[in-house]
N, C-alpha and C positions, 0 to 999 in steps of 0.2 A: 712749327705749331701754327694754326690756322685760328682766326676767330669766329666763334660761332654768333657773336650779337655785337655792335654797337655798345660800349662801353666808352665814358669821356672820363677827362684826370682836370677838375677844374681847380686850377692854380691858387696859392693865394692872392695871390695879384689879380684875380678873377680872368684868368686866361684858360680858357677851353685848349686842351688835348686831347681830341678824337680819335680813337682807334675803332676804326670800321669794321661792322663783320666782312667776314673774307678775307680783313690783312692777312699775310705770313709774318709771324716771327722766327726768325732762325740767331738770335744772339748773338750775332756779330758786331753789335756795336760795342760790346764789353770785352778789352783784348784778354783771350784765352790765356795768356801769362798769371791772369786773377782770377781764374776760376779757381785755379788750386790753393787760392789765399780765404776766397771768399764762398765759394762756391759757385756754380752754374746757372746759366741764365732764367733757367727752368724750377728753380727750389730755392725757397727762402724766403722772407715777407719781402728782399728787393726784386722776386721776380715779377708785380705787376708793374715797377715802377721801369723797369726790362724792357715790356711788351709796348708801353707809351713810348719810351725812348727811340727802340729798334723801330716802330712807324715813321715819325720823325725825322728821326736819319735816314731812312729810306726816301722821306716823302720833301728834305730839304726845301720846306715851306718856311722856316723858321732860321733864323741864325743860329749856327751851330752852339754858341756861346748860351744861349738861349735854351736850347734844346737841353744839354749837358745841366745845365743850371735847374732846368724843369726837373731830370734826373735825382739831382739830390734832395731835391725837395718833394720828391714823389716817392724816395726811400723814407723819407722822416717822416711823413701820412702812413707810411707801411707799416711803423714800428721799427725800425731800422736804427741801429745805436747810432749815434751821434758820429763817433771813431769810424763805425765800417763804411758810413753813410759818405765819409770826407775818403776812405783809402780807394769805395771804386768814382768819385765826383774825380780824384787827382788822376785814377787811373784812366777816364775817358776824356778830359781837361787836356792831358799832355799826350793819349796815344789814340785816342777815338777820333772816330771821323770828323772830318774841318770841310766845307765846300766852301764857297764864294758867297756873299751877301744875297739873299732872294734878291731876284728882280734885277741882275747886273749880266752881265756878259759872262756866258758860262764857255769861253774856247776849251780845247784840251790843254793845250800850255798851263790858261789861267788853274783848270781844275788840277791838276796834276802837281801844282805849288801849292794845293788845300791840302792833299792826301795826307795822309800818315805817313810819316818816312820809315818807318818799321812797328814792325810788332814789338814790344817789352819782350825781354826774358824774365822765369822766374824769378831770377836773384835780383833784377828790378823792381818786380812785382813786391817784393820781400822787402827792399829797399825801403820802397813807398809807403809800405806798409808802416814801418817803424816809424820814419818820417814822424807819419800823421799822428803813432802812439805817441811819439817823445814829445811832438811840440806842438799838437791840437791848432795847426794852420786855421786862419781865420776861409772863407771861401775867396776873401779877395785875395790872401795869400798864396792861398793854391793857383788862383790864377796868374799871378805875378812872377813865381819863382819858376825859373829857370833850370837850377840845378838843385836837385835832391842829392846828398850826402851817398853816394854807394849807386846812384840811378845816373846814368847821361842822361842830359836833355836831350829834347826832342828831336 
C-alpha cells in the first residue's frame, strides 16, 4: 500500500508521527502468526495505527520501544478495544522489530542482536491472546514479562 497525502498521528505526549505521502506499507511489522487472531494489516479500526507503525519501523528514527508504544496508543485513538489493543502491543513488544538506539553504531553484528529471533507460531499467537484475556497485563507488564504460559519467549 502506497500513501497518497501526508497524514501525521500526533501522540498524547504531543509527539508527531509522520507518514509521508509515497510511503509503502506492506505490514510487516505485525508478525503474520496475528493476523489470524486479529486480522490483517489492511482491515479494521487498528489498520491506521498499522500504517504509522510500519513507517516507523522502516524509518528507525525512534526507539523501537517507543515506536511499539506509539502502536498501542494509536489503536485506542482508532476505537480499538482495550484487550485486542494489549494482544497485538504484546505481539510486536516481544516478536516485532527491535533495531539499536537512533544515533548509535549500527554494525551488522550489533543489528543482527536487535532482530527478531523468529516469527510466533499460531499457537503462540493464541497463547498471547488468552494471556492478555485472562490477566488484562498492565502495558508495563507486557513489557516486563518474559514468559507467557503456552508462548516461549523471545
Amino acid at each position: 500500500m502506497r500513501l497518497l497525502e501526508d497524514v501525521h498521528y500526533i501522540a498524547g505526549d504531543g509527539r508527531n508521527w509522520p507518514a509521508l505521502k509515497g510511503s509503502t506499507i506492506n505490514g510487516a511489522s505485525i508478525p503474520k502468526a496475528f493476523w489470524c487472531t486479529v486480522g490483517g494489516p489492511y482491515e479494521g479500526a487498528y489498520r491506521e495505527a498499522s500504517v504509522f507503525h510500519d513507517i516507523a519501523c522502516d524509518e528507525k528514527k525512534a526507539r523501537w520501544q517507543d515506536v511499539h508504544r506509539m502502536f498501542y496508543t494509536g489503536m485506542r485513538c482508532s476505537g480499538v478495544s482495550e484487550s485486542k489493543s494489549k494482544v497485538m502491543y504484546t505481539a510486536v513488544y516481544r516478536f516485532g522489530p527491535r533495531w539499536p538506539e537512533p544515533g548509535t553504531a549500527r554494525s551488522s553484528a550489533r543489528m543482527a542482536a536487535f532482530l527478531p529471533a523468529r516469527q510466533p507460531t499460531e499457537a503462540e499467537a493464541h497463547a498471547v491472546e488468552e494471556w492478555v484475556e485472562r490477566r488484562n497485563p498492565s502495558l508495563e507488564e507486557i513489557e516486563r514479562t518474559t514468559a507467557i504460559p503456552g508462548a516461549p519467549g523471545p
